[in-house]
Structures are given as structure tokens and as C-alpha cells.
C-alpha positions in Angstrom: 0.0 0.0 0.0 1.4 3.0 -1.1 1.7 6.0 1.7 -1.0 8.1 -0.4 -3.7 5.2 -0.6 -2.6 4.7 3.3 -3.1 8.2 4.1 -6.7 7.9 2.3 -7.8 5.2 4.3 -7.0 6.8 7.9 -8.9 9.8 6.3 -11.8 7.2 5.5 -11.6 5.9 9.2 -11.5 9.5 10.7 -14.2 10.0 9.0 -16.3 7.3 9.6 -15.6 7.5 13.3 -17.0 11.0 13.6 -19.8 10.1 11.5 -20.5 6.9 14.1 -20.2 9.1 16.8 -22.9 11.3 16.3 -26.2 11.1 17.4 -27.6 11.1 13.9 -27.6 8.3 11.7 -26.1 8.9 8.3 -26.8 6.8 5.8 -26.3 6.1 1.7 -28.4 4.8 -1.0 -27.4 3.6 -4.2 -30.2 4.8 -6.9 -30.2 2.3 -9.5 -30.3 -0.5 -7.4 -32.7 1.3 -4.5 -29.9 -0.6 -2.3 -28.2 0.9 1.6 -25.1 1.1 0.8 -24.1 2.1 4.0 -26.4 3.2 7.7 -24.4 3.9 10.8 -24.7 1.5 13.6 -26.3 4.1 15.5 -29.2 3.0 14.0 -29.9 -0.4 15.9 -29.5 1.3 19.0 -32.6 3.7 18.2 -34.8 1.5 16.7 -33.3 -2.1 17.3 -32.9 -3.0 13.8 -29.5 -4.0 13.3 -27.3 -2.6 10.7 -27.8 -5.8 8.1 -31.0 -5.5 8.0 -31.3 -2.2 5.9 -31.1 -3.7 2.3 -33.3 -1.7 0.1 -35.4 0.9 0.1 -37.9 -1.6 0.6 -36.7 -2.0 4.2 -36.7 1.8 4.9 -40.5 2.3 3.7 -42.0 -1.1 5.8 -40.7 0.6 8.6 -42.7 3.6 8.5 -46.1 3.9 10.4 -48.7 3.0 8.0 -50.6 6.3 8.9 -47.6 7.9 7.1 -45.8 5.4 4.8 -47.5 7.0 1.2 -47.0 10.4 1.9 -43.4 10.0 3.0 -42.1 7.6 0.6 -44.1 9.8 -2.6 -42.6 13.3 -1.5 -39.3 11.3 -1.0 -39.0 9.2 -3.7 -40.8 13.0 -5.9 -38.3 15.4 -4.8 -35.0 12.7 -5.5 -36.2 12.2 -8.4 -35.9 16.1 -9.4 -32.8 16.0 -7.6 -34.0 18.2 -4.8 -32.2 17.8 -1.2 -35.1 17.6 1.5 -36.5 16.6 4.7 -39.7 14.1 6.0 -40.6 13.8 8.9 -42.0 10.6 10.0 -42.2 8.0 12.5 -40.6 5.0 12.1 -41.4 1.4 13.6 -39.1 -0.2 16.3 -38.5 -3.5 16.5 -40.3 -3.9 20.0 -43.4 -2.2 18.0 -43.1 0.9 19.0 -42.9 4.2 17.1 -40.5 6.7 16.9 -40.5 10.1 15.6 -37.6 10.7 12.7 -36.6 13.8 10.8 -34.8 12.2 7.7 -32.5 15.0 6.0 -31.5 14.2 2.3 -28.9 15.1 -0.4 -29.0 14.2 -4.0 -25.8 13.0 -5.2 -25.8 13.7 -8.9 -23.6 12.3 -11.6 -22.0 14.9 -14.1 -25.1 14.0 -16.7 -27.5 15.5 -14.2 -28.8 11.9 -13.2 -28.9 10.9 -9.6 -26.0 8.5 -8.4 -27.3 8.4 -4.9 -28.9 9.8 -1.7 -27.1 10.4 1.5 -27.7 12.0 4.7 -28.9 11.9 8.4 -31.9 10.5 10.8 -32.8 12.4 13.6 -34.6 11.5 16.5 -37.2 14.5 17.3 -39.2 12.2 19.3 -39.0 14.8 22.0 -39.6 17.5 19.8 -42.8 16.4 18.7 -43.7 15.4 22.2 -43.1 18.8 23.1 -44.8 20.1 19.7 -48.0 18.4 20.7 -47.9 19.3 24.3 -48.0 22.7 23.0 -50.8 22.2 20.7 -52.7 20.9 23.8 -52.1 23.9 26.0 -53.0 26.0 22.9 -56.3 24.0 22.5 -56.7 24.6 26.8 -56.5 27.8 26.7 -58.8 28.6 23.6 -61.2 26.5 25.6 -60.8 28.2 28.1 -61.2 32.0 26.1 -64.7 30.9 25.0 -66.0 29.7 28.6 -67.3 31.7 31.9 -64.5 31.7 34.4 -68.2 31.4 36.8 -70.6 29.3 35.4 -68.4 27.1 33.2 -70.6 27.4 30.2 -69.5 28.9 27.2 -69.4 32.6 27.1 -70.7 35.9 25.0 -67.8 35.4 23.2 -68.2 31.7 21.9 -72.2 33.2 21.5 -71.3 35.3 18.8 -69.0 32.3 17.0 -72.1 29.8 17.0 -74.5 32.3 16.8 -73.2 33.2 13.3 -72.5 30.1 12.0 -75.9 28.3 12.9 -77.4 31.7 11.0 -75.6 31.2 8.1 -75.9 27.1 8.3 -80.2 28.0 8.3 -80.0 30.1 5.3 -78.1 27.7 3.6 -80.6 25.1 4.4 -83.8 27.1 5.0 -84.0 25.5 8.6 -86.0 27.6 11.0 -83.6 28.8 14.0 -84.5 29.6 17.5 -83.4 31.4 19.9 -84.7 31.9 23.6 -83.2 34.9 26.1 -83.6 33.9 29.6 -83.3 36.8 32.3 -83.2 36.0 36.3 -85.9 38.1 38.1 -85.2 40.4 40.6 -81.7 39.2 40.8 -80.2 42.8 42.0 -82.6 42.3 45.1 -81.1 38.5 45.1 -77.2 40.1 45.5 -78.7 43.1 47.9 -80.0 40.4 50.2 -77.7 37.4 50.2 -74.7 38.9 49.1 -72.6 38.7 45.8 -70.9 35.3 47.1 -74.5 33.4 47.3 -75.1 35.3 44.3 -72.7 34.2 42.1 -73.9 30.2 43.7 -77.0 31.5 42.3 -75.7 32.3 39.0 -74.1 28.4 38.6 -77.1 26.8 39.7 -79.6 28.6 37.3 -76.8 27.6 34.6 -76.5 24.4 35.7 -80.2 23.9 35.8 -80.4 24.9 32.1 -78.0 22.6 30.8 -80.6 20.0 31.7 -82.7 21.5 29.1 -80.1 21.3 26.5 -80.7 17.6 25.0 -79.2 17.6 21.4 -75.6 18.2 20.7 -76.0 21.2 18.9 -77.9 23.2 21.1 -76.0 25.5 22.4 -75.7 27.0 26.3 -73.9 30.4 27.2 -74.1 33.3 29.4 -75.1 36.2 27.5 -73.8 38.6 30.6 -74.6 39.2 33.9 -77.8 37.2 34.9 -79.1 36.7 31.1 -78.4 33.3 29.7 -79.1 32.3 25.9 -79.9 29.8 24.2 -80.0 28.7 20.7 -81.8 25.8 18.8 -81.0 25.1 15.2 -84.0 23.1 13.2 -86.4 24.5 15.9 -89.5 25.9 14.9 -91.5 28.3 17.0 -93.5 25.8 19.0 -90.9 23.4 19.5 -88.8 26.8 21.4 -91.9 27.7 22.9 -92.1 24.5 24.6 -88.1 24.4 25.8 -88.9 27.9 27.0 -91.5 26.4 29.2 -89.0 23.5 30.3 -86.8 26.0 31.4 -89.1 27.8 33.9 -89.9 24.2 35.3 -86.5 22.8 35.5 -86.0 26.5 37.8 -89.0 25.2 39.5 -87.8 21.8 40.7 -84.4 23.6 41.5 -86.5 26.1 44.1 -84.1 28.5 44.8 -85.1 30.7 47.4 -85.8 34.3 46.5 -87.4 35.9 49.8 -87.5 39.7 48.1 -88.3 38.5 44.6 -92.3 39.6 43.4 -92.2 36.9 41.0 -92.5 34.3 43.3 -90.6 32.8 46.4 -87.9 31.7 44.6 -85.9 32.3 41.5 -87.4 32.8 38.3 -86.9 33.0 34.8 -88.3 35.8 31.9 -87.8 34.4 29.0 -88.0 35.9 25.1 -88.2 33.2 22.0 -87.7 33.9 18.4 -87.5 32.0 15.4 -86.6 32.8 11.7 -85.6 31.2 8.6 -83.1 33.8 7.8 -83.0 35.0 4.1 -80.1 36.7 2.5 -81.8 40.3 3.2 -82.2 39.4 7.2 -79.6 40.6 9.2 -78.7 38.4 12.7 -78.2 41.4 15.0 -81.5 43.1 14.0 -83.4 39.6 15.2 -81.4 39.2 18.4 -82.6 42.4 18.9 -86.1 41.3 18.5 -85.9 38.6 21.0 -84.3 40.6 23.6 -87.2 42.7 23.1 -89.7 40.1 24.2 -87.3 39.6 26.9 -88.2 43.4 27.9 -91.7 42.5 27.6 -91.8 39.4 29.7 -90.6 41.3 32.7 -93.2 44.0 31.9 -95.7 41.5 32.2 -94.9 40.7 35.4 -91.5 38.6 35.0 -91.7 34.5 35.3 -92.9 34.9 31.7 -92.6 33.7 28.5 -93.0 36.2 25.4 -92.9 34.5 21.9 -94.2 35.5 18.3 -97.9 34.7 19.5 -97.8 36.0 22.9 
């Protein structure tokens, strides 16, 4: 062996040591034959799969989760062939089963034609990345959650109102549904705060919401606390008796809760004035104008007398 061709080969082992003794896992492919050249041994330790046992590409895509095999080994298999370097990520099965996330970094080795000689480059393990990527997504869900509820009653607030409000509007005009909507006022609840105090007052407040809920029975009706002591309610595919009728539910469910209300002159305990409207909204209509209306009949429920129910007939 000549001293240049010895001189090569302790660059080649220099060079493979550093590569070993990284935490990423380089690895060639040979194009035409879709064949592993070479993977670091690093890779066995990762996933278990010994070194040998990454023949072909073949071996590379059976060991992706099925949930992303086709996407990965398309944009992979895509952007090689245009001889574009890239990145997937994806997770990758272990030999135990289990899964773990990989961020595969590749180069396109080109020959001086322009065709591609081969891939090379690195796995990386972002399992903890992603864990904390998901983690975040969680907390970002939380505390979105959290943005559209009432820090009191723990039913969604005005804010989340106006989101469902508008969409089950526009989802009735689209399919020329009726849509009801019922405003539901505590009576006398400023004599309620005067005379227990704001603490049994805002108990008050979470047992009227809590009582409601109960008359909430199909998954998209929809709960929230409008402000203060007003609570809403809104009832897609609900015609004007069928509201009329939950309306009613609602003053008896307050009923069987008996809340008592020694300065109310509604009753001896808490009670409900309610106002119902329902529209099949047409292009011209405008939402505001018929929440409007209904808080309206709200107004004249407690002119009647409150513990009252004011609707389209009366």
C-alpha cells in the first residue's frame, strides 16, 4: 500500500468514526439498485434493527407507520427524483413495535449528466420534539377553551355566543332550517345580591346555569351566558312551538331547583323571563336586528310581570 492510498484510508476511518459518533444516523443509497449502501450503527440502537437488516429501500419504507408510509415515501421518492435535497418527517417502527419520531435529512448525489447517483444524509430522533410540539398544541387547545368559557358558570361565554350564533345563521340560510333562539333573564336578581350577598349570588348564578343545561338535549344546542344574569340559548332546526315548549322547560326545571328568593315579586324563589324567536333567515335578514327582537320580548316578559314567556304569539 502505497503512503497516499494509506493516508486515504485513515482519512476514511476518521471520518467514519465521527460520523459513528454522532447522534444522527447517516446513511447512503445507491439509486439504481434502490440498495443501503451504507447506515451507521447508531441506527440499531434507536430502533433495534441491526445494521444488516437495511437492504433496500424496501426495508426503509415497511418501517414507516402505515398512517404515514405513502405520503413520505411519494414526497421522498418526488423530490430525489428532481434531484432536490429535503426533509420528512415521520415516524418509524421499532423492533419492540413501538414508534419513533424521525426527521430524515436528504442530499441528491448527482452524476455529471445531471442523473442521480445516490442519496445520502442523516436520521434524527425529534421524538422529544414532537412530544413537546403536541404538548404545545394541547395547551394552545386549553387555553382557547378556556377564552370561550365563563371563568363562573363554566358554560360557554358571550364570546363563543357570537361564533355559534353566526355560524348556525348562516348554516339555516343555507338550508332554509328555522332557528330559535330563547333569552332567559333571572328576576329580581339585584334584590337576590342586595339580600344574600354577591358570594350566594354568584352560587345562584351556577345553579340557574346548571339547571339549564338540563334542558339542553341535542348536541347542537347550544348554552352560554349572554352577561350578567341573562343566559341564551340557541336551537337550530327548531320551529317556534318546539322553542316555545323548551322555554316552558326551562321555567320548570328552575322550578324543581327552588331557589329561594325571599325579596323577589315573581315568586318565592328564583325565576326565569324568557323571550323566543325563530326565523328562517333570508339573505336580506340581518342576525343582530333579530337578536334584537328577541331581547325585546325579553323586555316585555318582565313588563308582564317577570316569570314569563313572550314569543311571536304572545
Amino acid at each position: 500500500m502505497s503512503d497516499t492510498e494509506a493516508k486515504l484510508e485513515d482519512e476514511s476511518m476518521v471520518y467514519k468514526t465521527l460520523l459513528e459518533s454522532t447522534k444522527a444516523i447517516p446513511w447512503r443509497i445507491h439509486w439504481d439498485s434502490a440498495t443501503f449502501s451504507y447506515i451507521g450503527p447508531q441506527i440499531e440502537a434507536l430502533l433495534g434493527w441491526e445494521p444488516a437488516s437495511w437492504a433496500s429501500v424496501q426495508d426503509w419504507a415497511d418501517r414507516i407507520h402505515p398512517e404515514d408510509r405513502e405520503w413520505a415515501v411519494n414526497f421522498c421518492v418526488a423530490q430525489s427524483q428532481a434531484g432536490v435535497d429535503h426533509e420528512a418527517d415521520y415516524r418509524a417502527l421499532c423492533k419492540d413495535g413501538s414508534y419513533v419520531w424521525i426527521r430524515d435529512v436528504v442530499h441528491v448525489v448527482r452524476r455529471e449528466d445531471g442523473s442521480v447517483e445516490a442519496l445520502v444524509g442523516f436520521m434524527f430522533d425529534i421524538s422529544e420534539r414532537k412530544r413537546t410540539e403536541q404538548r404545545l398544541i394541547e395547551l394552545q387547545r386549553e387555553l382557547e377553551a378556556l377564552s370561550f368559557k365563563d371563568g363562573l358558570t363554566d358554560i360557554a361565554n358571550r364570546r363563543r355566543f357570537d361564533a355559534v350564533f353566526d355560524e348556525d345563521w348562516d348554516a339555516a340560510r343555507r338550508s332554509g332550517q328555522p332557528l330559535s333562539l330563547l333569552m332567559l333573564d333571572i328576576d329580581y336578581f339585584k334584590q337576590y345580591n342586595d339580600h344574600y350577598g354577591h358570594v350566594q349570588g354568584d352560587y345562584c348564578l351556577k345553579m340557574v346555569a346548571k339547571a339549564l343545561e338540563k334542558a339542553v338535549r341535542r348536541t347542537h344546542d347550544f348554552l352560554a351566558r349572554f352577561g350578567g344574569e341573562e343566559f341564551v340559548l340557541v336551537l337550530p332546526e327548531t320551529d317556534a312551538a318546539a322553542a316555545r315548549r323548551v322555554a316552558v322547560r326551562c321555567q320548570e326545571l328552575m322550578a324543581q331547583e327552588w331557589i329561594p328568593h325571599e325579596r323577589s315579586m315573581a315568586g318565592k324563589a328564583i325565576t326565569l323571563s324568557i323571550g323566543v324567536g325563530t326565523v328562517v333567515p333570508m339573505p336580506s335578514d340581518d342576525r343582530l336586528a333579530f337578536l334584537e327582537l328577541v331581547d325585546r320580548r325579553l323586555y316585555q316578559a318582565k313588563q308582564r310581570g317577570r316569570n314569563t314567556v313572550v314569543s311571536a304569539d304572545g
